[in-house]
PALUMMAR-191537 format. One record per residue (C-alpha): residue in three letters; x, y, z. Coordinates in Angstrom, 2 decimals, padded with zeros to 5 digits. Example, Ala and Ser with C-alpha at 12.3 -4.5 7.8 and 13.67 -1.06 7.14 Angstrom:
2
<rest->ALA, x->012.30, y->-004.50, z->007.80>
<rest->SER, x->013.67, y->-001.06, z->007.14>
//
This chain:
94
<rest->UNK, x->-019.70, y->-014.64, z->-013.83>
<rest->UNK, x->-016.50, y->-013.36, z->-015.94>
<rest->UNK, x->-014.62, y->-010.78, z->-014.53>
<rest->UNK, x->-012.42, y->-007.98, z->-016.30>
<rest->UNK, x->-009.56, y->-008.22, z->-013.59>
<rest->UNK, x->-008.72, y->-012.29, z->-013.89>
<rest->UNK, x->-007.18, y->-011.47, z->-010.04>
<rest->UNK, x->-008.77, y->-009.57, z->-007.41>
<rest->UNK, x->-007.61, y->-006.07, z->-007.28>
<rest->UNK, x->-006.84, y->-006.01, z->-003.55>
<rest->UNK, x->-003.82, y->-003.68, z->-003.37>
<rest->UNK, x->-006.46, y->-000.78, z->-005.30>
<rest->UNK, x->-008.95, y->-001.89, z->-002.39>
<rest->UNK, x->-006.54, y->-001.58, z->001.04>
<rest->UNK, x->-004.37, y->001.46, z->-000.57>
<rest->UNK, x->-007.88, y->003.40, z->-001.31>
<rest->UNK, x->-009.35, y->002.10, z->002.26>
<rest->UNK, x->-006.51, y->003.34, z->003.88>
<rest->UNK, x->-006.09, y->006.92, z->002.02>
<rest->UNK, x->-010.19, y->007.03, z->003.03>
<rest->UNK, x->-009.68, y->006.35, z->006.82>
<rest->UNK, x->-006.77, y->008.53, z->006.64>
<rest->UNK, x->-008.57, y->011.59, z->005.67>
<rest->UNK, x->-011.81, y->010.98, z->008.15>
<rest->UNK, x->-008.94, y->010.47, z->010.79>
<rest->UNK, x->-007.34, y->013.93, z->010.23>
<rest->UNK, x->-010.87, y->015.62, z->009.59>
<rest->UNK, x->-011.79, y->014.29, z->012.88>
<rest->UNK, x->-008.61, y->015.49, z->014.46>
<rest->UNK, x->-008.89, y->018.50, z->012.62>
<rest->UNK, x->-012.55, y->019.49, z->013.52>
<rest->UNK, x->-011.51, y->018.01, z->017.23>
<rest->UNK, x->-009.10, y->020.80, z->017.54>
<rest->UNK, x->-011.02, y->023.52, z->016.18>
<rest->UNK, x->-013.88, y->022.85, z->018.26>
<rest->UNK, x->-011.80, y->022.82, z->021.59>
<rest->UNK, x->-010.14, y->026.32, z->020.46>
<rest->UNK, x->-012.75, y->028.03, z->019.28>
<rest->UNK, x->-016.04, y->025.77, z->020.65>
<rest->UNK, x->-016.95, y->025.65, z->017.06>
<rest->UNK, x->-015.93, y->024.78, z->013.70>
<rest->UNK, x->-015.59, y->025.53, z->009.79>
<rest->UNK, x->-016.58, y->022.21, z->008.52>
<rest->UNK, x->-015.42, y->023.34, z->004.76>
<rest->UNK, x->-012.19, y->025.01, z->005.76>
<rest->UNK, x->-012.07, y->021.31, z->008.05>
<rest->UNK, x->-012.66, y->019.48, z->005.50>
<rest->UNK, x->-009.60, y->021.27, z->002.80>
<rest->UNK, x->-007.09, y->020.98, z->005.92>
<rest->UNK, x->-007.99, y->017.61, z->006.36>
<rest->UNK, x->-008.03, y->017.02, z->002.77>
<rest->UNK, x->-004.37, y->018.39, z->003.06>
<rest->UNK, x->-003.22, y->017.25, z->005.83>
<rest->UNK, x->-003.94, y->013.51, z->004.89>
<rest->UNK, x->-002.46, y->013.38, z->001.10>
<rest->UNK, x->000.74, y->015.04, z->002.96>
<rest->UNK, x->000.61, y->012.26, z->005.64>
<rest->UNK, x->-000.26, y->009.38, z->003.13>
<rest->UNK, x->002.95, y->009.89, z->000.93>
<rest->UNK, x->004.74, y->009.43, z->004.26>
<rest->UNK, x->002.22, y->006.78, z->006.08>
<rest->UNK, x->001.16, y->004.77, z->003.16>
<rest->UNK, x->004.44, y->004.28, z->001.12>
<rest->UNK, x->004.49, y->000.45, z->001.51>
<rest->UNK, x->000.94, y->000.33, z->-000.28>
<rest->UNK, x->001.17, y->002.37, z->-002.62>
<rest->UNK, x->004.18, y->000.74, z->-003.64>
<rest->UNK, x->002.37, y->-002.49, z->-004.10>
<rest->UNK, x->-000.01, y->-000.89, z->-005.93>
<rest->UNK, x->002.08, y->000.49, z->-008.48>
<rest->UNK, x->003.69, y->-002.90, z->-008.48>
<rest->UNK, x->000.72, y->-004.18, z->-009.54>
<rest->UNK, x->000.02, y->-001.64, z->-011.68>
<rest->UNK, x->003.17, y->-002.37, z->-013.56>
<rest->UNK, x->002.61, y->-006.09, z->-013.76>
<rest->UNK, x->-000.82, y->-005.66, z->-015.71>
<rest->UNK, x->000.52, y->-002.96, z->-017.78>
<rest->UNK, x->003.77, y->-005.28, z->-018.52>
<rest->UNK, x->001.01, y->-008.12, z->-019.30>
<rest->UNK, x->-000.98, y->-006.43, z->-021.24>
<rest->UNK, x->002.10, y->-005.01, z->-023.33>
<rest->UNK, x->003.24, y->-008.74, z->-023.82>
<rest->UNK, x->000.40, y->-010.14, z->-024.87>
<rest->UNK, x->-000.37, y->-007.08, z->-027.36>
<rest->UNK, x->002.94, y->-007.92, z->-028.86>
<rest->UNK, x->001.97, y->-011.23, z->-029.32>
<rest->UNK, x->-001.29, y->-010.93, z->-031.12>
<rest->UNK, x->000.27, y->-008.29, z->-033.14>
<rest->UNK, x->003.13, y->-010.94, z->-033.98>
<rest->UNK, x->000.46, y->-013.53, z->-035.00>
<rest->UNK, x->-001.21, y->-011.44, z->-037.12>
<rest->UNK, x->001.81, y->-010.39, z->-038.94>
<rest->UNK, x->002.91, y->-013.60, z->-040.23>
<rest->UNK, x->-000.51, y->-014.55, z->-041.05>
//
């Protein structure tokens, strides 16, 4: 089988695991909370403070993956770029 990505893509796969169990974390905590304050709870007004609440904890939490992410990021973007370049060089003095 050929793949698109010649390397697996694992930063993509732990940064996006992590921002995933970070948000059912703090909609746990969140709906935790409620339900001990008021015995019950808003799952959709839950579910946008949790939705909150984790993308302002995962700039601070997950800055190490991300980062390797976007290093990654950069890499295939800087690859691509080169090799574009290159065709385009070939087929200019041909």
């Amino acid at each position: 089988m050929v793949s698109a990505y010649p390397e697996p893509v694992k930063e993509f796969l732990v940064y996006t695991a992590l921002r995933i169990l970070l948000f059912l974390a703090s909609f746990g905590v969140v709906v935790g909370v409620w339900l001990l304050i008021s015995g019950e709870a808003n799952l959709f007004v839950s579910f946008v403070l949790a939705f909150v609440l984790s993308g302002i904890g995962s700039y601070f939490v997950l800055n190490g993956p991300r980062e390797a992410f976007a290093r990654r990021v950069d890499e295939r973007a800087s690859l691509a770029a080169s090799k574009f370049e290159e065709r385009r060089t070939r087929e200019d003095a041909d």
